[in-house]
C-alpha angles and dihedrals in degrees: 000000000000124000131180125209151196112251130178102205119157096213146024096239086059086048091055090041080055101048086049094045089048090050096053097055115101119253087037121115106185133335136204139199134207110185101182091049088037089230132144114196108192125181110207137218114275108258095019122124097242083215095056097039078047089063098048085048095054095049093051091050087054095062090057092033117024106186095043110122122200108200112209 
């Protein structure tokens, strides 16, 4: 399952800290960044609550960035 979001990021080096971030959190399969339209699109584990996997993202991008925001 694939999912884009809203995200508020001030620079694109923070965006790229967030996409790997966002990579590296389990029950992701892979994550993508687009600094200029401030939107992260995440597929997601078979099996995984995107809601759930969303939290522990944002968590993780919060420890590179933290005053990024994901709104989901």
């Amino acid at each position: 399952m694939k999912k884009s979001y809203k995200i508020e990021v001030d620079c694109a080096n923070c965006a790229n800290k967030m996409e790997q971030a966002a990579k590296k959190t389990e029950g992701v399969k892979d994550a993508a960044v687009n600094f200029m339209a401030l939107k992260m699109n995440v597929e997601f584990e078979e099996g995984r609550q995107p809601e759930k996997v969303m939290e522990h993202v944002l968590k993780n991008c919060r420890k590179v960035e933290g005053d990024c925001e994901i709104y989901f």
